[in-house]
C-alpha positions as CSV (number, residue, x, y, z in Angstrom):
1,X,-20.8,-61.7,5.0
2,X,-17.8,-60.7,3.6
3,X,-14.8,-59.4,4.9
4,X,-14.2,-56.1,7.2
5,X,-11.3,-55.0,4.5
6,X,-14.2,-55.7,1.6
7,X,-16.5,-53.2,3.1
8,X,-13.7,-50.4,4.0
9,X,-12.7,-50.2,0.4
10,X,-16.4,-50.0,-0.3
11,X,-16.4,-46.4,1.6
12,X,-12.6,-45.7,0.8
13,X,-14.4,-45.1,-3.1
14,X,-17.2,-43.3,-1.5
15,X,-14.2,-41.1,0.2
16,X,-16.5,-41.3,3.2
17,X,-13.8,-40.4,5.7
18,X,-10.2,-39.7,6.7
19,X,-8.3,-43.2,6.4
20,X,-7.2,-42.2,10.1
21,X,-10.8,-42.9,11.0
22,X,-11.8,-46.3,9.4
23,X,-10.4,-48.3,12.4
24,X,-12.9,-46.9,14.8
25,X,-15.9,-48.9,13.0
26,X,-17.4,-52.1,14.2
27,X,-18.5,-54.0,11.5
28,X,-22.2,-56.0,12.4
29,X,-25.1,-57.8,11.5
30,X,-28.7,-57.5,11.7
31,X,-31.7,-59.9,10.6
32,X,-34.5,-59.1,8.7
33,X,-36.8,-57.2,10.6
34,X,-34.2,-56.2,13.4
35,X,-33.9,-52.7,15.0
36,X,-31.0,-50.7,14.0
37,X,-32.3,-47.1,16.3
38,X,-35.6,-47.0,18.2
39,X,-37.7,-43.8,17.7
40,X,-36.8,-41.4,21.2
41,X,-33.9,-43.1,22.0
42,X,-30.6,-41.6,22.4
43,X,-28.4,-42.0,19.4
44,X,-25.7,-44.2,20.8
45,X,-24.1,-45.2,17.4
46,X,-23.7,-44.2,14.3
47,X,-24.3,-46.6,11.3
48,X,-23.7,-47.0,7.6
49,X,-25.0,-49.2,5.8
50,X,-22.7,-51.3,3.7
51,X,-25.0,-54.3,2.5
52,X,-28.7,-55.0,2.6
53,X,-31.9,-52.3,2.9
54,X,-33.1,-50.7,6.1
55,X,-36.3,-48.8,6.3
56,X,-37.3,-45.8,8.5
57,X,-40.4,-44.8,9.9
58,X,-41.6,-42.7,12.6
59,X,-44.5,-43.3,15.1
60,X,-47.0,-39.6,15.4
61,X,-48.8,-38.2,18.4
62,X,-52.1,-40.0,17.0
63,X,-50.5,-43.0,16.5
64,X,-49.6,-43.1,13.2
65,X,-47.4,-44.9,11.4
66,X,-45.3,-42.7,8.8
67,X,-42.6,-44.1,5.8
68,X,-39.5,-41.3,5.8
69,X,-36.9,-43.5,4.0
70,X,-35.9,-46.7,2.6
71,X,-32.2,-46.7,2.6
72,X,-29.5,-48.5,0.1
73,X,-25.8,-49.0,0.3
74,X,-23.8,-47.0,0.8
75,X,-25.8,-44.5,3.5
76,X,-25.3,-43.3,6.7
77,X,-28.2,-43.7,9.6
78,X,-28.3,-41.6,12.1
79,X,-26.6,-38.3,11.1
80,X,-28.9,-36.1,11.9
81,X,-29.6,-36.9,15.3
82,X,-25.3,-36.8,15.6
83,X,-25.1,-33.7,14.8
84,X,-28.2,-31.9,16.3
85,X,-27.7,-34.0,19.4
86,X,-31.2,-35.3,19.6
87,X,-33.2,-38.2,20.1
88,X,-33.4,-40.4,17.5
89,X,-36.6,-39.6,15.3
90,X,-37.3,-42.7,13.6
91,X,-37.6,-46.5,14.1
92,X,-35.0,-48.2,11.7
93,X,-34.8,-51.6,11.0
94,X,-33.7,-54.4,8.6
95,X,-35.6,-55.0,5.5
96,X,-33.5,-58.2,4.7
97,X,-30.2,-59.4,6.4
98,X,-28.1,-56.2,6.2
99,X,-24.3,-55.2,7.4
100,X,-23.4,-51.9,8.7
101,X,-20.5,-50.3,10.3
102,X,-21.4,-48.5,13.5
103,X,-19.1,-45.8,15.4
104,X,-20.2,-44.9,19.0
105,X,-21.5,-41.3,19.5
106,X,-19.8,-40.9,22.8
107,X,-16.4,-42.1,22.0
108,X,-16.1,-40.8,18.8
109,X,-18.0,-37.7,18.6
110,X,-15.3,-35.2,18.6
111,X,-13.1,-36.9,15.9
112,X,-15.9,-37.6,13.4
113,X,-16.9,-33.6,14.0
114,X,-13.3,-32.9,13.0
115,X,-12.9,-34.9,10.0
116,X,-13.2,-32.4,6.8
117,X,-13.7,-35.1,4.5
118,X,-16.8,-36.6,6.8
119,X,-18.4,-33.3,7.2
120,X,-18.5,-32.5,4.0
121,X,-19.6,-36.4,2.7
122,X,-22.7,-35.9,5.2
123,X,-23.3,-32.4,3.9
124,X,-23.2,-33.7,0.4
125,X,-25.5,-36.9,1.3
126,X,-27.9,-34.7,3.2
127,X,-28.3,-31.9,0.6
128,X,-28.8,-34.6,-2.1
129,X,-31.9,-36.3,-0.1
130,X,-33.3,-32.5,-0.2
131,X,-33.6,-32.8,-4.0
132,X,-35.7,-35.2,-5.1
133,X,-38.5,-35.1,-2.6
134,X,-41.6,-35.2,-3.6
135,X,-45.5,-34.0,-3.4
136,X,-46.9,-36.9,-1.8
137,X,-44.4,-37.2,0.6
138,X,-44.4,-33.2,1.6
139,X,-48.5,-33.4,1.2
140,X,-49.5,-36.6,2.7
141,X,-52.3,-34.4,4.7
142,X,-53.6,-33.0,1.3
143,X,-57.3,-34.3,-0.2
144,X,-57.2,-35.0,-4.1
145,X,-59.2,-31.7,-4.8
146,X,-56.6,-29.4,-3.1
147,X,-53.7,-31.8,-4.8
148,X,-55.4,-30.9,-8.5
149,X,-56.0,-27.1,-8.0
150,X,-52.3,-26.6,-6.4
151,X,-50.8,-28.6,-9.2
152,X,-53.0,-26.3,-11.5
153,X,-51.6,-23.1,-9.5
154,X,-48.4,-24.3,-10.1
155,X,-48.5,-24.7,-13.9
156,X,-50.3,-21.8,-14.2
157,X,-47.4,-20.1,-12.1
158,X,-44.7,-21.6,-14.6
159,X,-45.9,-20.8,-17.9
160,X,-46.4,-17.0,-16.5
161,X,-42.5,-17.2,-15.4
162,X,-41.8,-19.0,-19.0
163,X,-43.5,-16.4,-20.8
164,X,-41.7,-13.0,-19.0
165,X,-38.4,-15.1,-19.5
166,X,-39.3,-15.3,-23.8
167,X,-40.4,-11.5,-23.5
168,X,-37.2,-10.3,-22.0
169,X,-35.2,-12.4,-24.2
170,X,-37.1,-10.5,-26.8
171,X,-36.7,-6.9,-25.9
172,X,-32.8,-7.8,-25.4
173,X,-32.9,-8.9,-29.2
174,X,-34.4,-5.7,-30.0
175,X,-32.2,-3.6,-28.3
């Protein structure tokens, strides 16, 4: 592992947080296959991930096993439950030996929900995973016939858009 300074510039680049703040995080270790957050647990820490892969995954009702995330550095686990103040919604654990940071919920709460540059870093993050999600993953529930008429639909639905775009580009030449 390297050193604590190493990992702090890592997030200085990432302008993560107010360089006030950085002393509040515990840098630690976990093995391959340890638990970073239980599923239903209260979210006592915070952690970003600074080296390794962690994977998260959430138990249903029916006992179901389902994949929400694999997770590089540099990311930050548990943000959600922090600032909806809920249990924690997924099991995440180590993929290979990893390093995070953690910050405690309770003794750091109200300075994390006061740093600007924080907020906005875990708006930024969040809005980003709301891009690139896709079909499977919103439609695991979905047969293979629905999945090929929707996709149909869809198409359908675009080249109709595409088309009143070229007419109106038209009638604006015409005019």
């Amino acid at each position: 592992m390297k050193n604590r300074e190493y990992y702090i510039n890592l997030l200085k680049v990432e302008q993560m947080m107010s360089d006030d703040n950085y002393q509040y995080l515990e840098l630690c270790e976990f093995s391959k296959a340890e638990h970073l957050l239980h599923q239903g647990q209260i979210l006592e820490y915070l952690y970003i991930l600074v080296s390794g892969r962690i994977k998260s995954c959430r138990t249903t009702a029916n006992g179901t096993t389902v994949l929400s995330a694999f997770s590089n550095p540099i990311t930050v686990t548990g943000e959600v439950e922090f600032l909806n103040h809920h249990e924690v919604t997924n099991d995440v654990y180590a993929l290979k030996n990893t390093v995070c940071f953690r910050i405690s919920v309770a003794q750091y709460e109200d300075i994390l929900l006061h740093d600007l540059i924080f907020m906005r870093y875990l708006a930024r993050t969040l809005s980003n995973r709301l891009y690139p999600v896709s079909y499977t993953h919103l439609r695991a529930h979905e047969t293979g016939r629905n999945l090929v008429c929707r996709l149909l639909l869809e198409k359908k639905k675009k080249k109709i858009t595409f088309n009143i775009i070229i007419i109106n580009l038209e009638t604006k030449k015409n005019n």
